[in-house]
N, C-alpha and C positions, 0 to 999 in steps of 0.2 A: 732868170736866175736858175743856174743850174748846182745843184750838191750832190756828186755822185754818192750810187750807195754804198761806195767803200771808201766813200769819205767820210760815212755816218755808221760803217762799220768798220771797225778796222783791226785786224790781228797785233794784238800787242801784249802789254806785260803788267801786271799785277803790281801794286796796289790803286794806284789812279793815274786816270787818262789823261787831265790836267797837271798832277805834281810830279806824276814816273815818267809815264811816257814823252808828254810835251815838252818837257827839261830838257830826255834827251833826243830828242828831234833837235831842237835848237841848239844843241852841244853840236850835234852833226851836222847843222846848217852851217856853224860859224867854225866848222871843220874847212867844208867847202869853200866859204870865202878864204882862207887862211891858202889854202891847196892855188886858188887861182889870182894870190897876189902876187906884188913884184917883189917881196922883200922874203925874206926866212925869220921869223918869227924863233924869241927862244923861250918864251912861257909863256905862259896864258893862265887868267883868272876868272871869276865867275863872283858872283854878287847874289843873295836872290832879295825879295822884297813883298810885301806885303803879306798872301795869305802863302804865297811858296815860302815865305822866312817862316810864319807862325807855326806853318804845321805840317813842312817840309822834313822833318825828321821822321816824321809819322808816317809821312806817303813816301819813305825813302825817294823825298826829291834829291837830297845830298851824294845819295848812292847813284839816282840814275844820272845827274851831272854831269858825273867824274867818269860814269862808263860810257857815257854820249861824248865827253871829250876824248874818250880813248878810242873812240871809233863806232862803238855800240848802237843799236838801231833796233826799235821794236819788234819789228817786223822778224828779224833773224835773231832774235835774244838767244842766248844759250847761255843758263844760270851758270853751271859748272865753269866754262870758260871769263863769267864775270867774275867769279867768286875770285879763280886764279889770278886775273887782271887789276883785281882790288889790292890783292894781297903787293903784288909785282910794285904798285904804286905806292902806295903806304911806304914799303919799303926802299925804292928809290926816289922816291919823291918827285916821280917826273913819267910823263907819259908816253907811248910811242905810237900815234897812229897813223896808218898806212900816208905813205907820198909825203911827209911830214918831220919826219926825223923826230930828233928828243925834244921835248916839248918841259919845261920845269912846270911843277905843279906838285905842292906840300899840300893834300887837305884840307890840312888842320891851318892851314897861315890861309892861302888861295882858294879858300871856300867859304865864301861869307855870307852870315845871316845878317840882314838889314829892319831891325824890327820899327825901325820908325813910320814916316809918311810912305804909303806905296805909290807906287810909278802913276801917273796921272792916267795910263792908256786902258787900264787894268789893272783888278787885283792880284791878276798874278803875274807880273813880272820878275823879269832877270836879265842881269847888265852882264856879256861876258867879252873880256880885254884879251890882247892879246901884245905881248912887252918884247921890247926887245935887250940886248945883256946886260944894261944899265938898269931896269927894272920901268923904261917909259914907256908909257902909250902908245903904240904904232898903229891900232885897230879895236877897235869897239863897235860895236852893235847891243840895241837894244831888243829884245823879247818878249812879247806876251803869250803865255799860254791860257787858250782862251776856254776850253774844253773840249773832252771830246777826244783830246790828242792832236788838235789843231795849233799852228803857232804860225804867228805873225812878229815880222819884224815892226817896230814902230811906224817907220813909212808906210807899211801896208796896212796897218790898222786904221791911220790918219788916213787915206783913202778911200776906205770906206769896208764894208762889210762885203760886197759883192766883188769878190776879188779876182771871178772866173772871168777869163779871157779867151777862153778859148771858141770856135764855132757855134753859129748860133740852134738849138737844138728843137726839133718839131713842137714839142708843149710845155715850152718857158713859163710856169705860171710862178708867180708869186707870194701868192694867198690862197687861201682855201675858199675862196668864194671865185679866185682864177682858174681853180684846178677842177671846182665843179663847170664853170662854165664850160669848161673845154670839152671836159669827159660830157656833157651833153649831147654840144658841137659837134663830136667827134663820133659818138656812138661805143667811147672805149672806155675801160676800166680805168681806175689807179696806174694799176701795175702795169697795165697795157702803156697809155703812155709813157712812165718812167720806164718800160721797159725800151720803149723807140726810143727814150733821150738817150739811154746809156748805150744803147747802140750805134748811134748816132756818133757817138766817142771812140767807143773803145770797140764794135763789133757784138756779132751774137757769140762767138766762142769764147773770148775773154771774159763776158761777162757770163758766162752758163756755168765758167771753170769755177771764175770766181766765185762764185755764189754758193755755188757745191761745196767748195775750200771753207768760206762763212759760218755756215752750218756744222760740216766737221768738226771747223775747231769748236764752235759750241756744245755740241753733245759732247764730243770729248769731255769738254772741261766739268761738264755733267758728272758725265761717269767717275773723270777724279774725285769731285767733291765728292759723291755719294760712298765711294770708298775709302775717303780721308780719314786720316783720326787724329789724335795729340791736341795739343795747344798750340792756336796761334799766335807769331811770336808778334812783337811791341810791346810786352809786360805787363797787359792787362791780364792777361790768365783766361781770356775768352777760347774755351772747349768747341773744337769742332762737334756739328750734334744730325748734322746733315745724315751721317752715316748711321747711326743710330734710329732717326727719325724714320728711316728708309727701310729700317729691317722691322721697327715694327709696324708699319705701315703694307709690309710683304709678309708680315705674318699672321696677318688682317685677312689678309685676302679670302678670300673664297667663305669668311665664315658667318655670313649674312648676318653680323655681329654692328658695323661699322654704323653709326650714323650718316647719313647724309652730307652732312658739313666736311667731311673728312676729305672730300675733294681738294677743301681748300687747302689741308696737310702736305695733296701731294703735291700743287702748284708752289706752296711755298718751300717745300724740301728742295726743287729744283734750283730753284732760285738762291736759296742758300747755300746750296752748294757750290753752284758758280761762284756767288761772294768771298765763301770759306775761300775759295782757290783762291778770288782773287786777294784776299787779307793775308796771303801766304807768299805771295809774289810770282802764282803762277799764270800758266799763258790763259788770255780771257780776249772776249772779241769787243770792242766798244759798239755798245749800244744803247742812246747814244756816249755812254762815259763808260768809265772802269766801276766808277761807283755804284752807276746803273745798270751794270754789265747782266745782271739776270735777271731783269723779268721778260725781255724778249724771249730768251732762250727758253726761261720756265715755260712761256707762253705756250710757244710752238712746242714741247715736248708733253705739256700737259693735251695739247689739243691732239697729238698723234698717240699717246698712250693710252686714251682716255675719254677720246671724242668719237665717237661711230662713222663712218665716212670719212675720217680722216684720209690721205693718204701725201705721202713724204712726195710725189708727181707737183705740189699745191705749195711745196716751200720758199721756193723761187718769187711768190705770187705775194706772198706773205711779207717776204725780206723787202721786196721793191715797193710793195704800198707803206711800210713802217718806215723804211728810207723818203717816201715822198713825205711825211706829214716831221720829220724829227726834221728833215730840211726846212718846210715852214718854220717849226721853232725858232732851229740853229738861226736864221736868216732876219725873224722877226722878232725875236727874244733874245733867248738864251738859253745854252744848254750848261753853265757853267755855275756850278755852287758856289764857288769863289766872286762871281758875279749875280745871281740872281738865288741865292738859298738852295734847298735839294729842291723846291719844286721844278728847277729845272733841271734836272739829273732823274731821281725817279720820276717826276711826273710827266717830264716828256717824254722818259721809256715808258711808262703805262701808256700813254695817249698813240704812240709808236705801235705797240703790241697789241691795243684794243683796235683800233686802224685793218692791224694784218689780220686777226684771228675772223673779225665783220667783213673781211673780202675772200678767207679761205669759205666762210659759211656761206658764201654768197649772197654777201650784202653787196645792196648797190653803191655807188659812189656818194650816195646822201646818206645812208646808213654810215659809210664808212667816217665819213668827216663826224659823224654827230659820236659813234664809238669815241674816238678819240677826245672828243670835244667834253664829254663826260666822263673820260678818264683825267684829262688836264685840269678840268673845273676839279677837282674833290681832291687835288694836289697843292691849290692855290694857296699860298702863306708857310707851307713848308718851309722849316730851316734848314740850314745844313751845320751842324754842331758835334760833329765826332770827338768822342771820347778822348780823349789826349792825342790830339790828331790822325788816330789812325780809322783806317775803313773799315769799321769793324763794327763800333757800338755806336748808335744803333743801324748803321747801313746794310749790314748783312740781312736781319729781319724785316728792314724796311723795304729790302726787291720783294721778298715773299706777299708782302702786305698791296706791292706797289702789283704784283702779278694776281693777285685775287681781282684789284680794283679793275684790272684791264681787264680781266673775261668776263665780271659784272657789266661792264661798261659796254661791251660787243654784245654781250646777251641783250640788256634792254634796249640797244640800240637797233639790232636783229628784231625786237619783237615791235619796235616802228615802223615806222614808215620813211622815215626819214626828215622829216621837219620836225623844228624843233626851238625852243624861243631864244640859246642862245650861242650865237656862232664861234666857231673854232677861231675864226678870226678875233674873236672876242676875248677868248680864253686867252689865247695867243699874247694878245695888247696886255691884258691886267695881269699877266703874272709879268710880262716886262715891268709894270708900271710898279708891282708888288713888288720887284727885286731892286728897283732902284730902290724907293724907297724903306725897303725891310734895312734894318741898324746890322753894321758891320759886323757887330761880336756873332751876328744869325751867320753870317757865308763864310763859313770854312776857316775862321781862325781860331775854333776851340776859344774862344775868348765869353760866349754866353750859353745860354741853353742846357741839355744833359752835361755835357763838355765841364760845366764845373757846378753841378747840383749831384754828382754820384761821383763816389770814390774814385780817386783816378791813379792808383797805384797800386 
């Protein structure tokens, strides 16, 4: 089993990796097939279904849709140029993207919410058509966005979860009881082997660049949040507070004044601030989701601002051991709230970030698994129940909370030895077993939970 770590991080766009970004991947993907059929194609439609209907307005799944049919890609978002794009369409009712010619597409008719039974493969599916001047079916494909910013076409779903084909890689593990065996076998770390897999792929420079690129865009998005201000928008009237939090926590400083606990202030400012971004629609890296998008980042910024001995040399080390364990997740679980509650979104970024922070301290690889294994356990049963569907209440505070649990988790893990009574393997199974079983209104349809126990206008 291989998941590269920029399959489990990926440069993208605000507000979720599931409803934003996955939509438009798969607008792009069914670009592609359109680009390499035999026929010209003169509109195209989209469908969504299940939890992309319920609370696809909130995640601007509708918006990223329409701009992944216009050509649009996480990866190179450029708000201003979508904004113009929106407008262009609205207006002509018809899309233009590259190799493709005019494309018909009214929004408001050719963009449909399907609030009934969802798609049997997932909760988050999407059916998109493509017609020709009579208004028939000439092309369909089905969609799942599974998390993460991951999408599968139905065939590839029905196939199965392990969808890599490619080369077979030095330490294939599977499990976290495969990954200790090896690092034993082996005499190497985490990171050491996930660092051989992905070079194995892709090289040592592509992956050194990349990785550097990873981090930037995360501290970046840092720095925005902490300097953000206003309300974010969706109508709930939720006040950025990041920025504020941050100045008096800097004007704390030096006055031998602060409690103790106040640590956990600045772990979570971090982390809130990423979310702020990302509740705004700005650029955010998945780790592993949009939703969970800051407690890695808090993690690693709280441990270099804040930790003695830190040093930024140790990031690289960090990124590829929280990519080796949200791989177990993704692979044996879920990382997807729409599928398994938020303990698969925060609590696999905790269990991700308590992982990295017990291998920068120099934990051994039994430390490291148990970090994690104690960040996942105290995750378990989590829902996912956002405010009128947007990422915001309570997601925002909940990286903050989700970033406390992961340096708790690393710390008492650090101060074992590394055995321990119950395996990540373990954790791993019962939150799978906890998400099927947790009741629909709990994953991501604003249909239970905070979602309709507090004002929602």
């Amino acid at each position: 089993m291989f998941l590269s770590v920029f399959d489990m991080f990926k440069v993208g766009v605000g507000p979720s990796s599931s409803h934003t970004m996955g939509p438009m991947v798969a607008a792009a993907r069914f670009l592609d097939r359109l680009r390499a059929a035999p026929f010209a194609a003169q509109g195209v439609r989209a469908t969504l279904y299940g939890s992309l209907a319920f609370t696809g307005v909130g995640h601007a799944t509708d918006r990223a849709t329409v701009l992944g049919l216009a050509g649009f890609v996480p990866a190179t978002y450029d708000h201003e140029a979508a904004e113009a794009a929106l407008a262009r369409i609205r207006e002509d009712r018809a899309l233009r993207p590259d190799g493709l010619g005019r494309l018909a597409f009214d929004p408001g008719a050719d963009l449909r919410f399907d609030f009934g039974t969802a798609l049997p493969g997932h909760a988050n599916g999407m059916v998109l058509e493509a017609v020709d001047a009579q208004g028939d079916v000439i092309l369909q494909e089905t969609y799942y966005s599974v998390g993460g910013g991951f999408v599968l076409t139905a065939a590839e779903l029905a196939a199965g979860k392990d969808t890599d084909d490619g080369p077979p890689v030095p330490y294939p593990f599977r499990s976290a009881a495969e990954m200790l065996a090896m690092a034993e076998t082996s005499g190497l770390s985490i990171a050491a082997m996930k660092r051989a897999n992905e070079v194995s792929r892709g090289g040592a420079d592509l992956l050194d660049t990349g990785l550097a690129r990873i981090w930037q865009v995360m501290t970046a998005c840092i720095d925005r949040g902490l300097e953000g201000d206003g309300v974010l928008p969706g109508g709930l009237g939720v006040k950025r507070r990041a920025r504020r939090i941050h100045e008096q926590l800097l004007a704390e400083r030096g006055r031998n004044l602060s409690a103790p606990h106040v640590c956990n202030d600045w772990m979570s400012v971090y982390a809130m601030a990423v979310n702020e971004e990302n509740a705004a629609g700005g650029q955010v890296v998945t780790a592993p989701t949009n939703g969970a998008a800051g407690v890695v980042p808090a993690v690693i910024r709280y441990w270099l601002d804040h930790v003695p001995g830190a040093s930024r040399t140790k990031i690289p080390d960090f990124l590829l051991t929280a990519a080796a364990i949200g791989g177990l997740v993704k692979y044996n679980a879920s990382i997807s709230g729409a599928e398994a509650g938020c303990q698969a979104e925060v609590g696999s970024a905790a269990a991700m970030a308590a992982a990295g922070l017990a291998a920068v301290m120099g934990g051994s690889p039994a430390q490291i698994e148990n970090a994690a294994e104690i960040a996942l356990e105290h995750h378990l049963g989590m829902t996912c129940d956002p405010v009128k569907g947007l990422v915001q209440v309570p997601c925002i505070e909940r990286n903050g909370l989700g970033a406390i649990k992961a340096v708790s988790a690393a710390s008492l893990a650090i101060r074992g030895d590394g055995t321990h009574f119950v395996p990540l393997d373990a954790a791993i199974e019962t939150m799978r077993q906890t998400g099927h079983d947790m009741h629909e209104k709990y994953k991501e349809t604003s249909l239970g939970g905070l979602a309709v126990n507090v004002p929602n206008c």
